[in-house]
MDTraj code that builds the backbone (N, CA, C; nanometers):
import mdtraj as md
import numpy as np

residues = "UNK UNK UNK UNK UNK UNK UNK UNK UNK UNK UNK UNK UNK UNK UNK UNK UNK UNK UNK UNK UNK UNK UNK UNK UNK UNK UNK UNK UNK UNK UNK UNK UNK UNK UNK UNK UNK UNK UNK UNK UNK UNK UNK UNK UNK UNK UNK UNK UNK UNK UNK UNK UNK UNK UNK UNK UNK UNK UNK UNK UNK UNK UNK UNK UNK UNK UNK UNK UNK UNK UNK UNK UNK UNK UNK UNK UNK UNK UNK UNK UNK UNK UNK UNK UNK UNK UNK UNK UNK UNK UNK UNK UNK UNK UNK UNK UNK UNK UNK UNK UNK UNK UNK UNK UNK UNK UNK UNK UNK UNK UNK UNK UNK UNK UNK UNK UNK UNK UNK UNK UNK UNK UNK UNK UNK UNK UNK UNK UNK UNK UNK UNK UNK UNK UNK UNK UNK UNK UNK UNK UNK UNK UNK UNK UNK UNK UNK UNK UNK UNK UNK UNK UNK UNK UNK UNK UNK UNK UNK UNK UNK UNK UNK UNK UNK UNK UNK UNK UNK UNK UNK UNK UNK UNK UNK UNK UNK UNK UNK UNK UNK UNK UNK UNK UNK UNK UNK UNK UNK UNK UNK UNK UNK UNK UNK UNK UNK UNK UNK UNK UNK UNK UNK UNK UNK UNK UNK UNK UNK UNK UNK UNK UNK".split()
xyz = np.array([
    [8.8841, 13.2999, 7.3879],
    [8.8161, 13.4206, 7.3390],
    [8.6755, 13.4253, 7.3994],
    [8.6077, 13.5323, 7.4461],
    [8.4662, 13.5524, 7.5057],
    [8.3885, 13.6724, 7.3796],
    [8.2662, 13.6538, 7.3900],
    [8.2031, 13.7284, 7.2994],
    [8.1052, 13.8182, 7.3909],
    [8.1099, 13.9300, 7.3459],
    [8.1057, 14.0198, 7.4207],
    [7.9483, 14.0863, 7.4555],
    [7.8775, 14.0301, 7.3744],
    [7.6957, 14.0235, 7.3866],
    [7.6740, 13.9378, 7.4936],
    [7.7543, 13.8349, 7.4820],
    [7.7077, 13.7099, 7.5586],
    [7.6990, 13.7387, 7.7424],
    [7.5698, 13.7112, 7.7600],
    [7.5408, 13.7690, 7.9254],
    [7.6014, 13.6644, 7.9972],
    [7.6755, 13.5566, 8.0012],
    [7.7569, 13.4614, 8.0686],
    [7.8551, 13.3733, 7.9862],
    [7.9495, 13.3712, 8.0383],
    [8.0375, 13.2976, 7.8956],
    [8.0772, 13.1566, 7.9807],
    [8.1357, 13.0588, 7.8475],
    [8.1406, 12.9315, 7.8652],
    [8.1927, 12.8426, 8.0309],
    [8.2992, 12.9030, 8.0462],
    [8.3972, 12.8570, 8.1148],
    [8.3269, 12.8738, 8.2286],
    [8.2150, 12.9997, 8.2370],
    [8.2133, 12.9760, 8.4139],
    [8.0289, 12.8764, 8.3704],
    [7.9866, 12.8655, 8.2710],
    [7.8551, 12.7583, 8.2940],
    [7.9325, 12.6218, 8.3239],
    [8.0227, 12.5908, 8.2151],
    [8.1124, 12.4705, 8.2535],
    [8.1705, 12.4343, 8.3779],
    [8.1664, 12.4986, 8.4575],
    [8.2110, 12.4835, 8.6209],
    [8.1283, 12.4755, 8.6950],
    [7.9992, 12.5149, 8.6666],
    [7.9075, 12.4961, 8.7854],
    [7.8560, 12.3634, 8.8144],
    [7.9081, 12.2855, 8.6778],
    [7.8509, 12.1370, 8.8028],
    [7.9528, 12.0383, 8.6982],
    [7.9943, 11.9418, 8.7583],
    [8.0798, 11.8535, 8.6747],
    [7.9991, 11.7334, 8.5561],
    [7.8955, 11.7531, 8.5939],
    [7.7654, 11.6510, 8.5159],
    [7.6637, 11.7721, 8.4706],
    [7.6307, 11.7512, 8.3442],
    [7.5167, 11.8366, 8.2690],
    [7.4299, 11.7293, 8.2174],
    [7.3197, 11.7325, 8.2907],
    [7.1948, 11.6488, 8.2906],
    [7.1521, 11.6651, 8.1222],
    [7.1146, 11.5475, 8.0148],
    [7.0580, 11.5609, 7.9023],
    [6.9342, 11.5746, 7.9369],
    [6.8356, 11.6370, 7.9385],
    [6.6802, 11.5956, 8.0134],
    [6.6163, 11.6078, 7.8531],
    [6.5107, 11.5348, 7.8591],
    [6.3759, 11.5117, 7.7613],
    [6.2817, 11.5614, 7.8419],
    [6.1976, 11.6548, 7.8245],
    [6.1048, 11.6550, 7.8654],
    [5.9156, 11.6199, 7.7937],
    [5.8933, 11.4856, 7.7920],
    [5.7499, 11.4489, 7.7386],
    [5.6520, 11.5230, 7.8054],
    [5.6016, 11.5183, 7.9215],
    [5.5270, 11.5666, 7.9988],
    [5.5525, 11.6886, 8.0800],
    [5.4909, 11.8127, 7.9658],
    [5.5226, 11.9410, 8.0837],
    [5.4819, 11.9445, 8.2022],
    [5.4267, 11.8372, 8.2693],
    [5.4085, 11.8503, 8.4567],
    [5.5205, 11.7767, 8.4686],
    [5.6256, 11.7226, 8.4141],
    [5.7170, 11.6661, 8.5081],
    [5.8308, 11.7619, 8.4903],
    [5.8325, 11.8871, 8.4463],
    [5.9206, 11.9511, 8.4203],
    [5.9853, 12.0109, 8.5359],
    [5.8935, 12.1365, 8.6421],
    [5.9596, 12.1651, 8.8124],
    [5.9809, 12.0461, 8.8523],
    [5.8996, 11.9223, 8.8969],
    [5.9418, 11.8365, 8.9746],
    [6.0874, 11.7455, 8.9413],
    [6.0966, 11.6925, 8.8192],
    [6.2290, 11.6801, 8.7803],
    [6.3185, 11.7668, 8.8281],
    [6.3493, 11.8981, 8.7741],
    [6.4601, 12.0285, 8.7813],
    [6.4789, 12.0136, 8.9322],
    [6.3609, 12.0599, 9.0066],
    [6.3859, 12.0621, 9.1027],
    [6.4799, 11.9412, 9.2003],
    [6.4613, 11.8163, 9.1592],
    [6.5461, 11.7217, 9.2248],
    [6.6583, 11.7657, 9.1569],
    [6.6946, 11.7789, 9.0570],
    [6.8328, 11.7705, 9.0463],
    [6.9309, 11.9184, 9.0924],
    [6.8264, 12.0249, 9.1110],
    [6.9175, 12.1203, 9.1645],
    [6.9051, 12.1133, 9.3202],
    [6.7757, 12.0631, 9.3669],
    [6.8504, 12.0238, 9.5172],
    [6.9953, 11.9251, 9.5466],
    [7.0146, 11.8348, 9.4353],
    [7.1166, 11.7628, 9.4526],
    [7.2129, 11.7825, 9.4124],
    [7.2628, 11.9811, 9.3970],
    [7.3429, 12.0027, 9.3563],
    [7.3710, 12.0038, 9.2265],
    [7.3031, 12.0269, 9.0783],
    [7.3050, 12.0080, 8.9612],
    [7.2054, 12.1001, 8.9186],
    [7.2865, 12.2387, 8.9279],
    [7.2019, 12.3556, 8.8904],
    [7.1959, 12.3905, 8.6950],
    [7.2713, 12.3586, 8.6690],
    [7.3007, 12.3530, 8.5004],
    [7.2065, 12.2824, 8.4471],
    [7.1332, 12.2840, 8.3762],
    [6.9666, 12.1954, 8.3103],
    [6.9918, 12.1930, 8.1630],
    [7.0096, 12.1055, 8.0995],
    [6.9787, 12.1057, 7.9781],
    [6.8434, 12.0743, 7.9231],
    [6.8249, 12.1287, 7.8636],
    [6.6591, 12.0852, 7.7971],
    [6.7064, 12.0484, 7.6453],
    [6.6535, 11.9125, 7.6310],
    [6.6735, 11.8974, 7.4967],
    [6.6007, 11.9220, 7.4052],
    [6.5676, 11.9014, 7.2706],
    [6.4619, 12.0094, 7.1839],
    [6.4468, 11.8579, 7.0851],
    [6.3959, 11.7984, 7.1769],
    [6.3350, 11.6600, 7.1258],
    [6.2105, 11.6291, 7.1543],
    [6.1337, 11.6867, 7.1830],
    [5.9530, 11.7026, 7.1863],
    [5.9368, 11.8209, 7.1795],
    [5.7952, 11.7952, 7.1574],
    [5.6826, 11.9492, 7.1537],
    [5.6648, 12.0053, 7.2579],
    [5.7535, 11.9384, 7.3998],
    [5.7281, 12.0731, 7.5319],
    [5.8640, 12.1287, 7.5537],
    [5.9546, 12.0959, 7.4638],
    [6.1279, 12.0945, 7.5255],
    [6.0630, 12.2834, 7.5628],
    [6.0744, 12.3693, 7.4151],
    [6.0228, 12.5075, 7.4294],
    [5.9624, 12.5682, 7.5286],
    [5.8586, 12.4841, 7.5364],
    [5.7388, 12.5007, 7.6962],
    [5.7968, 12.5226, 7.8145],
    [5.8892, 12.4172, 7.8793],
    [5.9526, 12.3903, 7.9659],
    [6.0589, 12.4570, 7.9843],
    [6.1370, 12.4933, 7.9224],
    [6.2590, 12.6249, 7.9415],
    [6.1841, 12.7249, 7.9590],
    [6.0421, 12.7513, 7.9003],
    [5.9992, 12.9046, 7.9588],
    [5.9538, 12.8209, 8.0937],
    [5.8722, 12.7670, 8.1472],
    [5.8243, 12.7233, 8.2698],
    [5.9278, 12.7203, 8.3619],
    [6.0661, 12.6741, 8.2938],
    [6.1276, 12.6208, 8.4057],
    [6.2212, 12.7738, 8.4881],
    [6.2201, 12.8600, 8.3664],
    [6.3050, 12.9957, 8.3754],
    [6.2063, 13.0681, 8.4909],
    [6.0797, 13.0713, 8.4640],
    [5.9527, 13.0914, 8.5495],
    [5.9621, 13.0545, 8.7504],
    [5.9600, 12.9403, 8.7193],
    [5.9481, 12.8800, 8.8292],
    [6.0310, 12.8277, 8.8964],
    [6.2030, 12.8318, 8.8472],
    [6.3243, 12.7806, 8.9183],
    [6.3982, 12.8983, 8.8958],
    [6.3789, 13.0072, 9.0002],
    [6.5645, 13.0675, 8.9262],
    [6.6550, 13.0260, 8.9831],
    [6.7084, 12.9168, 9.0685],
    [6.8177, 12.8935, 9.1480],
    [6.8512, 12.8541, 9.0044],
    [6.8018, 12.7503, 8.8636],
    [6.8578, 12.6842, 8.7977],
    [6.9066, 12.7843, 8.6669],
    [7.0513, 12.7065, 8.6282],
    [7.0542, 12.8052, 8.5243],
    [7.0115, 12.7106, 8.3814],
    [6.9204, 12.7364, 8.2871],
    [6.8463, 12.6681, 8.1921],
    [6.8565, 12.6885, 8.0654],
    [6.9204, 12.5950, 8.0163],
    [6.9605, 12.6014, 7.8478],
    [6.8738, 12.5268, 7.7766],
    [6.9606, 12.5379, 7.6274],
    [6.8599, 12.4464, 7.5828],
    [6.9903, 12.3280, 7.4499],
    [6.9142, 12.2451, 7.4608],
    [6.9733, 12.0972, 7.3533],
    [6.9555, 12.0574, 7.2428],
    [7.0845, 12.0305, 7.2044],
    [7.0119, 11.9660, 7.0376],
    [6.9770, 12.0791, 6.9274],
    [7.0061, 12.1838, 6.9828],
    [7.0082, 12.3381, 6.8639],
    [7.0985, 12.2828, 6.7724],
    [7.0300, 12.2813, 6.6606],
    [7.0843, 12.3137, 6.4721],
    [7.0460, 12.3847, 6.4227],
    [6.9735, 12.4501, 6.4412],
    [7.0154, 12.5692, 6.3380],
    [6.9678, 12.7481, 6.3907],
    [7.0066, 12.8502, 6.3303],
    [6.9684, 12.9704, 6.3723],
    [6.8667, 12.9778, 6.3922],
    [6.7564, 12.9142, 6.3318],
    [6.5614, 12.9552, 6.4059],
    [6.5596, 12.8901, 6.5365],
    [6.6189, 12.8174, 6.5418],
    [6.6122, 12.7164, 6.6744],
    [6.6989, 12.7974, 6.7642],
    [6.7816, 12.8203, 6.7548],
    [6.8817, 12.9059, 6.8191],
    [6.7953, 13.0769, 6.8767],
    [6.7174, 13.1235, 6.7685],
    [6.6513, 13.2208, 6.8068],
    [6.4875, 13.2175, 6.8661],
    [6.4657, 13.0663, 6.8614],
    [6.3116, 13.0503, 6.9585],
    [6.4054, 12.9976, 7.1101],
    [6.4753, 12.9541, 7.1486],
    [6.4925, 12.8988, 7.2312],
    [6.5407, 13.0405, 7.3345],
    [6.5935, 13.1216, 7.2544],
    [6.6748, 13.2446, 7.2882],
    [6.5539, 13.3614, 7.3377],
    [6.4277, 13.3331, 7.2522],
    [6.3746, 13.3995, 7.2675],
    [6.2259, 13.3448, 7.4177],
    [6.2369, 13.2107, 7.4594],
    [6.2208, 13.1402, 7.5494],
    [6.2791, 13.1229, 7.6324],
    [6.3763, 13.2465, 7.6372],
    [6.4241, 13.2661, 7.7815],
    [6.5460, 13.1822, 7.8371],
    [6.6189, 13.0692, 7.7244],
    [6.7513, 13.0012, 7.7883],
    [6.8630, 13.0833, 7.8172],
    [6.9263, 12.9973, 7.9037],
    [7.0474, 13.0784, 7.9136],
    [7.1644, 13.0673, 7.8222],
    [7.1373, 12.9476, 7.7730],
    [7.2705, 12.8945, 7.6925],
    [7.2184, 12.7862, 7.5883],
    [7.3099, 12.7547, 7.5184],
    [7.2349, 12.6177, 7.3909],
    [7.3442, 12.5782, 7.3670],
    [7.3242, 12.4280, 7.3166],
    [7.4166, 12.3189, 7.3506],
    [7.4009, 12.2750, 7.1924],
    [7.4791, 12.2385, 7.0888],
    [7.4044, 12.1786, 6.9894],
    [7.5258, 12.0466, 6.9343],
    [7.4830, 11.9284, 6.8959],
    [7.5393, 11.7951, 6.8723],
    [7.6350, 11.8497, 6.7568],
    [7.6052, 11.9959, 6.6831],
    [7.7125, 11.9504, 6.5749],
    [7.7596, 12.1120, 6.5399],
    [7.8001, 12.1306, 6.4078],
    [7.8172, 12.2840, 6.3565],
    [7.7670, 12.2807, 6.2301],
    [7.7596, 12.4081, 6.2052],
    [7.7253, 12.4746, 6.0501],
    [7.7979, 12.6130, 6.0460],
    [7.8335, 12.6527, 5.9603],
    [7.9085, 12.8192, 5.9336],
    [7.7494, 12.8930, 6.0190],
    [7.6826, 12.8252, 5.9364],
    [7.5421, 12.9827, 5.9574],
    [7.4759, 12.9365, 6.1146],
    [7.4921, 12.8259, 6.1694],
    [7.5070, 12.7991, 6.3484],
    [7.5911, 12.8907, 6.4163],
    [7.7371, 12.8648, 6.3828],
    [7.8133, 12.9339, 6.4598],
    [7.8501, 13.1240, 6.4729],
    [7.8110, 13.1427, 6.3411],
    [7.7708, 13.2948, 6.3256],
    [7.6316, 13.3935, 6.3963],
    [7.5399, 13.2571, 6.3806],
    [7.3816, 13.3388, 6.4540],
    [7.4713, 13.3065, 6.5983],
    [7.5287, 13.2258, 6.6404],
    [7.5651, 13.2179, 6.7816],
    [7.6476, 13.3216, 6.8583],
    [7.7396, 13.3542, 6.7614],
    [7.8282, 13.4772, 6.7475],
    [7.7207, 13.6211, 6.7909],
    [7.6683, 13.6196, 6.7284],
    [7.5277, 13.7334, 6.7233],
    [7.4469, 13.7281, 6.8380],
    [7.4251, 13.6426, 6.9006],
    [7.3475, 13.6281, 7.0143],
    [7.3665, 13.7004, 7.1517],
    [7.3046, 13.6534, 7.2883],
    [7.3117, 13.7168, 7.3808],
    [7.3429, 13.6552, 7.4238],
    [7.3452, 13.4769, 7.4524],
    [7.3748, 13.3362, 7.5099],
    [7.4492, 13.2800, 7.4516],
    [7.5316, 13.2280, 7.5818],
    [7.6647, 13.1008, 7.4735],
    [7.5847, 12.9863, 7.3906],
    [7.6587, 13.0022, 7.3273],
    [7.6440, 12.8296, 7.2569],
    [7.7732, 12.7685, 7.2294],
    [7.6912, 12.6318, 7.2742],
    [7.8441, 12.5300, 7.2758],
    [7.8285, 12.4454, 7.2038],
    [7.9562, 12.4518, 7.0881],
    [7.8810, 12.3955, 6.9245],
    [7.9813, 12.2788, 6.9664],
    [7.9009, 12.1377, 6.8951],
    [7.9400, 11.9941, 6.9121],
    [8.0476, 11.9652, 6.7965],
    [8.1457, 11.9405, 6.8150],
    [8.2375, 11.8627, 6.6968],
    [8.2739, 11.7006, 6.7340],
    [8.3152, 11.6344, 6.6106],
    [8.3469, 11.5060, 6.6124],
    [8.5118, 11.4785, 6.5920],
    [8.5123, 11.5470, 6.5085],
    [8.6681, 11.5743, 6.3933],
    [8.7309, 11.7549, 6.4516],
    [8.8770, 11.6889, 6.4352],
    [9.0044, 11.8253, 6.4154],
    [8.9219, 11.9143, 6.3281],
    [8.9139, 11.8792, 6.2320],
    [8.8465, 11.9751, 6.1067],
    [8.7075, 12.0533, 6.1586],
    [8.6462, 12.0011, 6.2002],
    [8.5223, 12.0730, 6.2668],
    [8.5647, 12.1769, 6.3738],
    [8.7033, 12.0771, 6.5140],
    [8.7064, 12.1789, 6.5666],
    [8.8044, 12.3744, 6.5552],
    [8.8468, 12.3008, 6.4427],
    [8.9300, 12.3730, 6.3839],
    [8.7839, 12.5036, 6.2581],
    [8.7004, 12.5172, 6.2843],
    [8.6792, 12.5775, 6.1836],
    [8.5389, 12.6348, 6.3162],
    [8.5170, 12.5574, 6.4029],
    [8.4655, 12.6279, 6.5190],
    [8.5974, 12.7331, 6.6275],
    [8.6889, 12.6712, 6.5904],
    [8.7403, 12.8003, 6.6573],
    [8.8176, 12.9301, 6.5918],
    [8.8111, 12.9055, 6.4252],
    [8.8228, 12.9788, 6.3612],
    [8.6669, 13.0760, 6.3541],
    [8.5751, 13.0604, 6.4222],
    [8.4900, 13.1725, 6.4559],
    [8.5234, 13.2468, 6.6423],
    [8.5647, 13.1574, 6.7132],
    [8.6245, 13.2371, 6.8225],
    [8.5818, 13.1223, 6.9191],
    [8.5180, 13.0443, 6.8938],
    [8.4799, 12.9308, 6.9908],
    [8.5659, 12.8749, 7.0702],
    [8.5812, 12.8224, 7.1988],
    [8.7307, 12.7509, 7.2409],
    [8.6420, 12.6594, 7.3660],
    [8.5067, 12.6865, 7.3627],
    [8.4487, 12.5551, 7.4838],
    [8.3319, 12.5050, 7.3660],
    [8.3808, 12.3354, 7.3765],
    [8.3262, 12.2966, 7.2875],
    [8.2133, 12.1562, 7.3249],
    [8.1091, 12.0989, 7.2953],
    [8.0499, 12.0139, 7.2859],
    [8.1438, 11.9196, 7.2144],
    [8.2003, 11.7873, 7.2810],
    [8.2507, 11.6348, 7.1880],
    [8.1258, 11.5791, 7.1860],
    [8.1006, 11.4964, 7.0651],
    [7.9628, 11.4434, 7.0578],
    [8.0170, 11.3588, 6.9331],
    [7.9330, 11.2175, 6.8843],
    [7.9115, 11.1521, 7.0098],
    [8.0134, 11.1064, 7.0689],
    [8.0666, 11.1079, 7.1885],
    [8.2315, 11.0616, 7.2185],
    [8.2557, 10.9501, 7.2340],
    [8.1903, 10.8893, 7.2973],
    [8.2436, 10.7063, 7.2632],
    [8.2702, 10.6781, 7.1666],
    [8.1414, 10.7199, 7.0367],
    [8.1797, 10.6543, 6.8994],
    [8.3346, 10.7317, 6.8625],
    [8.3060, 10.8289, 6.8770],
    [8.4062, 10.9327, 6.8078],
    [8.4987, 10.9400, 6.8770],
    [8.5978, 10.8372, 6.9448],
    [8.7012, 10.8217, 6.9738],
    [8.7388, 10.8193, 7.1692],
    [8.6262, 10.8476, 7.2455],
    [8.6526, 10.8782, 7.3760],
    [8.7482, 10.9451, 7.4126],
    [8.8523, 10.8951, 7.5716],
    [8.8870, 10.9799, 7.6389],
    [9.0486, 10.9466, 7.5095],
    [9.0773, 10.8431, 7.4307],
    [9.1831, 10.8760, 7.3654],
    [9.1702, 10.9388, 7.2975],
    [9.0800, 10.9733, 7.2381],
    [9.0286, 11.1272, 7.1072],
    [9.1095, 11.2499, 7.1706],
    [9.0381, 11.2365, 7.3183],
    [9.0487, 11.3887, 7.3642],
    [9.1970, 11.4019, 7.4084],
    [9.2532, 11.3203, 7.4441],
    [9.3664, 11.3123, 7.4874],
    [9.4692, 11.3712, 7.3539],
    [9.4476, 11.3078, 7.2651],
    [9.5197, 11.3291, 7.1122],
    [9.4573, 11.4420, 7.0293],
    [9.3802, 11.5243, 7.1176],
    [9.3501, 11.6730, 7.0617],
    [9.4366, 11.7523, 7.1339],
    [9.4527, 11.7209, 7.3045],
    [9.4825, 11.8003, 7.3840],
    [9.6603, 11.8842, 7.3747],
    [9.6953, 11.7804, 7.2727],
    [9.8263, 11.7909, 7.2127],
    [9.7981, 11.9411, 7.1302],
    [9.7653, 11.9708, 7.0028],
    [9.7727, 12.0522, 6.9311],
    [9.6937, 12.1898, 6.9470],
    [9.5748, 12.1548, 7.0587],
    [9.4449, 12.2259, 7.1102],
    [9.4797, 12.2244, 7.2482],
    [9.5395, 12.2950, 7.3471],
    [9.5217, 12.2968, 7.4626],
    [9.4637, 12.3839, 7.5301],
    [9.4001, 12.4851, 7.4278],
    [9.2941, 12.5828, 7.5016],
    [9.2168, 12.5383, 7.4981],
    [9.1592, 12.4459, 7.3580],
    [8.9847, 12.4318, 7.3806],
    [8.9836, 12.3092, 7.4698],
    [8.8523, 12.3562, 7.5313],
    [8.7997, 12.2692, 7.6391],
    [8.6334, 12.2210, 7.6289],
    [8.5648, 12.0801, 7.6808],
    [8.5195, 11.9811, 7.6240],
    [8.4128, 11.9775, 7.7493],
    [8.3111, 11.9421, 7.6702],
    [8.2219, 11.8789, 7.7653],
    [8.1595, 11.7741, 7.6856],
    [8.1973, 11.6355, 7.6957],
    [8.1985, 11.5081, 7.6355],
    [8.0701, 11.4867, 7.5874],
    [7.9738, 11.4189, 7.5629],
    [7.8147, 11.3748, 7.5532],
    [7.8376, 11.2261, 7.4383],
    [7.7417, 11.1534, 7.5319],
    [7.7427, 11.0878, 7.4377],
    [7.7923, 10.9081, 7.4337],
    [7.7465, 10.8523, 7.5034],
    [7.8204, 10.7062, 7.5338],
    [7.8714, 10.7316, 7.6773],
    [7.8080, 10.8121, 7.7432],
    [7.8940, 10.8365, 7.8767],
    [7.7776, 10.8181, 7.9689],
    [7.8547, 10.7028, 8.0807],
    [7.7905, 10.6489, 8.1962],
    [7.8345, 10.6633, 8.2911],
    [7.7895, 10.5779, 8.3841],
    [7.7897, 10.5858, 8.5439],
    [7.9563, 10.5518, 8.5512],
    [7.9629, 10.4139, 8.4770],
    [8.0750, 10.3514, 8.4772],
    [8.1811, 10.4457, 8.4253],
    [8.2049, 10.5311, 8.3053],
    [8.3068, 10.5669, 8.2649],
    [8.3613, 10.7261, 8.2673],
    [8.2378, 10.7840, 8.2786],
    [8.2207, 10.9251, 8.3383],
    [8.3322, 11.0243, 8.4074],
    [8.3987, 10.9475, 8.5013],
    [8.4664, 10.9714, 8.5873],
    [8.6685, 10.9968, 8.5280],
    [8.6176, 10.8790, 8.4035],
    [8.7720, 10.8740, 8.3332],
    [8.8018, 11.0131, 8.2428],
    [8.6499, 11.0224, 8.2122],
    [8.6535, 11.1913, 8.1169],
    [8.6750, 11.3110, 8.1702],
    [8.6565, 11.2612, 8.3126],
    [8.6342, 11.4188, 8.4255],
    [8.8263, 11.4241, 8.4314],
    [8.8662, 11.3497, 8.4554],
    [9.0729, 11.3326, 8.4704],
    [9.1244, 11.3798, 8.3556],
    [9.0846, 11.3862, 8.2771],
    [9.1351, 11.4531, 8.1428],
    [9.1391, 11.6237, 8.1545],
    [9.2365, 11.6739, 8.1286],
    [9.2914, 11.8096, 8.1744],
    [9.1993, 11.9175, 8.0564],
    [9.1299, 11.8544, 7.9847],
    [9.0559, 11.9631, 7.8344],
    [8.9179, 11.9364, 7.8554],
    [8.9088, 11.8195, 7.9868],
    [8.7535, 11.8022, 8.0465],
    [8.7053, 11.8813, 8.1288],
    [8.6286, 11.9793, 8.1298],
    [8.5683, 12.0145, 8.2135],
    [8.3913, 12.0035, 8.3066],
    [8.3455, 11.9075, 8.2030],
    [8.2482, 11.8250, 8.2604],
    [8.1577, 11.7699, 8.1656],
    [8.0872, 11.6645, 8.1544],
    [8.0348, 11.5963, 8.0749],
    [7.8777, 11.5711, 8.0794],
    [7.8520, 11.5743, 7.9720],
    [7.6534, 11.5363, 7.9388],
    [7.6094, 11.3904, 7.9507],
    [7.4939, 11.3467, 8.0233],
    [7.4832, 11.2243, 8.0332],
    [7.2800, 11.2161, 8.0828],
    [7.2688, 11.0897, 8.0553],
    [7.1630, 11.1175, 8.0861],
    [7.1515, 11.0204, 8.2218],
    [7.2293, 10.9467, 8.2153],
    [7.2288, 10.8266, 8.3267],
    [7.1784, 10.8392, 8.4646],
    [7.1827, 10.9988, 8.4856],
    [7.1465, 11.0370, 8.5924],
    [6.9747, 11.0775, 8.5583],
    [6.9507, 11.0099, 8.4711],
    [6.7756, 11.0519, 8.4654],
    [6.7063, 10.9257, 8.4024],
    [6.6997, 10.8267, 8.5182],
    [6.6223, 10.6886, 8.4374],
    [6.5231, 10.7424, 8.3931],
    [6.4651, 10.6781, 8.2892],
    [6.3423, 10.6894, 8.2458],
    [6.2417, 10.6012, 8.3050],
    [6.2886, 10.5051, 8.4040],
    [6.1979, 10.4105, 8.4522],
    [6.1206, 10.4994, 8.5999],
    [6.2322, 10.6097, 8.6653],
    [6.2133, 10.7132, 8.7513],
    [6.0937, 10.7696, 8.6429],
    [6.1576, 10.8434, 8.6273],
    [6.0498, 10.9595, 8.5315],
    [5.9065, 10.9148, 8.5311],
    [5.9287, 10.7885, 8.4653],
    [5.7546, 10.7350, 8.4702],
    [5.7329, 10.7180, 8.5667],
    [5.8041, 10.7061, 8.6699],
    [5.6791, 10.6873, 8.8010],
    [5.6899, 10.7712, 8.8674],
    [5.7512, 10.8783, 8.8199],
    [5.7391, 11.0157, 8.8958],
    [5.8004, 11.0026, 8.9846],
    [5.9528, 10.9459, 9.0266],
    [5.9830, 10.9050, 9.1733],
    [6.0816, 11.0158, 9.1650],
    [6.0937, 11.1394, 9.1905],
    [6.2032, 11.2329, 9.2266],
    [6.2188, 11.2049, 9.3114],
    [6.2497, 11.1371, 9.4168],
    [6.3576, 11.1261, 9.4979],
    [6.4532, 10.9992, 9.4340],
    [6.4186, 10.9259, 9.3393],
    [6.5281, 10.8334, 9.2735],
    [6.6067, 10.9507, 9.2228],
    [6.5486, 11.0252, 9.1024],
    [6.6413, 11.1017, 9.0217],
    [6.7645, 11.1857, 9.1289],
    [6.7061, 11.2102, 9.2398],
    [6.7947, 11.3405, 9.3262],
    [6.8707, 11.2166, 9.4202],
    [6.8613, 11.1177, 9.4260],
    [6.9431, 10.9933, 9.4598],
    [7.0432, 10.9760, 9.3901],
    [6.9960, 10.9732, 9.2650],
    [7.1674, 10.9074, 9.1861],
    [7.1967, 11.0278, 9.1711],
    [7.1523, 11.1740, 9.1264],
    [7.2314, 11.2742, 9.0838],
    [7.3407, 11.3068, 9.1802],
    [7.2639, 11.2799, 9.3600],
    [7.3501, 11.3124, 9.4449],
    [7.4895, 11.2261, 9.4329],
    [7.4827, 11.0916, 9.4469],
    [7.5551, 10.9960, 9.4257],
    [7.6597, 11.0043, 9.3182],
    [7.6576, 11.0468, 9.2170],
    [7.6882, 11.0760, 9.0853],
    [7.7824, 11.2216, 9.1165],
    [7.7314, 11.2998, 9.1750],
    [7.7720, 11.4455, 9.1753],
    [7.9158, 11.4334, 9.2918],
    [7.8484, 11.3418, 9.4290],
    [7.9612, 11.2939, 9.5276],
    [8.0956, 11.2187, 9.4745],
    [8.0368, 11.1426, 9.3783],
    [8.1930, 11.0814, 9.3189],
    [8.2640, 11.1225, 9.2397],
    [8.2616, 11.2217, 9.1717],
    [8.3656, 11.3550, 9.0912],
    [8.5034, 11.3850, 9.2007],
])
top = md.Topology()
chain = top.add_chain()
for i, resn in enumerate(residues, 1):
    res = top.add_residue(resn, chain, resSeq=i)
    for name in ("N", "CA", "C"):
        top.add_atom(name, md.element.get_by_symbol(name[0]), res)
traj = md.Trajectory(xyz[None], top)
C-alpha cells in the first residue's frame, strides 16, 4: 500500500543504497564533511539520528548544502518529533519502534516513515494502518536473519530494513534474505574516524562495504 501525500514512498528510498548509514551527529561542522564522504562513496540515503542537540540542525544544513543526498531523520517517537523533523526539511523518518498516535501522524504526513517492530503483533498492527516497509529493530536481539526468515512465511509483502546488531561481519547474511531490502548500521562510521576528522577513512569503508553487497 503507498500513501498518497507522501512525496516518495518506501520501496524506492529502500533501493537506493543497500546500507543506510545510522549517523550521530555531535559536532555541526562535521556534518557536510561526513555526508559528503559517504555520498561520494555511493551512499546517498543519510540517516540523521535525533540523538543530540544538532541531529535537527544538521538535516536542515545538510538539505541546504547536499542535494545529491536524500536526508531523513532517526530515532522519531513520537508525532512532535515527527512534525519538527518534517518541518526541517527531511525526507523521510526512521523510528526504533510504534505507537497508534506514531503511525497515524505518519499516515498524515508528506514523508515516509518507517516504523520499527520487534514482534508479529507490532508488525501486524503497523500494517493494519497500511504500512508494509518496515524498520526490524533491534535485530540481533530480536531474533536476526531467523526472525526474518520465520516472518517471511505469513508476511511476504512486508519488507525490512534490519538495524541493530548488524556488522561488517554479518550484514551481508541479511542482504540474502528475500524480505531484506537493506539494512542500518553504523559500522560504516567509526567514531575513532569522526574524531579525527579523517573522511577519507569513512568514504573507505563505506566504499568497501557498499562493493561487497
Amino acid at each position: 500500500m503507498s500513501f498518497s501525500r507522501w512525496q516518495i514512498q518506501p520501496e524506492e528510498l529502500m533501493t537506493m543504497t543497500p546500507i543506510v548509514p545510522v549517523i550521530v551527529i555531535e559536532d555541526i561542522k562535521d556534518a557536510v564533511p561526513l555526508a559528503t564522504a559517504l555520498v561520494e562513496a555511493g551512499v546517498s540515503l543519510l540517516e540523521v539520528t535525533l540523538r543530540s542537540a544538532a541531529a535537527i540542525p544538521a538535516i536542515k544544513l545538510l538539505r541546504k548544502e547536499l542535494p545529491r543526498a536524500v536526508v531523513g531523520a532517526g530515532t522519531v517517537t513520537t508525532p512532535e518529533e515527527l512534525e519538527a523533523v518534517e518541518a526541517a526539511g527531511a525526507q523521510f523518518a526512521i523510528s526504533p519502534g510504534i505507537t497508534e498516535n506514531l503511525l497515524a501522524a505518519g499516515a498524515r504526513g508528506t514523508m515516509p516513515l518507517i516504523p520499527g517492530i520487534a514482534t508479529i503483533s507490532e508488525l501486524m498492527l503497523a500494517k493494519s494502518y497500511g504500512y508494509t516497509h518496515l524498520k526490524f529493530f533491534p535485530a540481533e536481539a530480536a531474533g536476526g536473519t531467523a526472525m526474518l526468515k520465520s516472518i517471511a512465511g505469513p508476511f511476504p509483502q512486508i519488507k525490512f530494513c534490519p538495524t541493530g546488531g548488524i556488522h561488517q561481519g554479518n550484514f551481508q547474511e541479511y542482504l540474502k534474505l528475500p524480505n531484506v531490502m537493506c539494512v542500518g548500521g553504523s559500522w560504516i562510521l567509526p567514531k575513532e574516524a569522526i574524531q579525527a576528522k579523517d573522511w577519507q577513512a569513512v568514504k573507505d569503508i563505506a566504499v568497501a562495504s557498499v562493493r561487497s553487497t
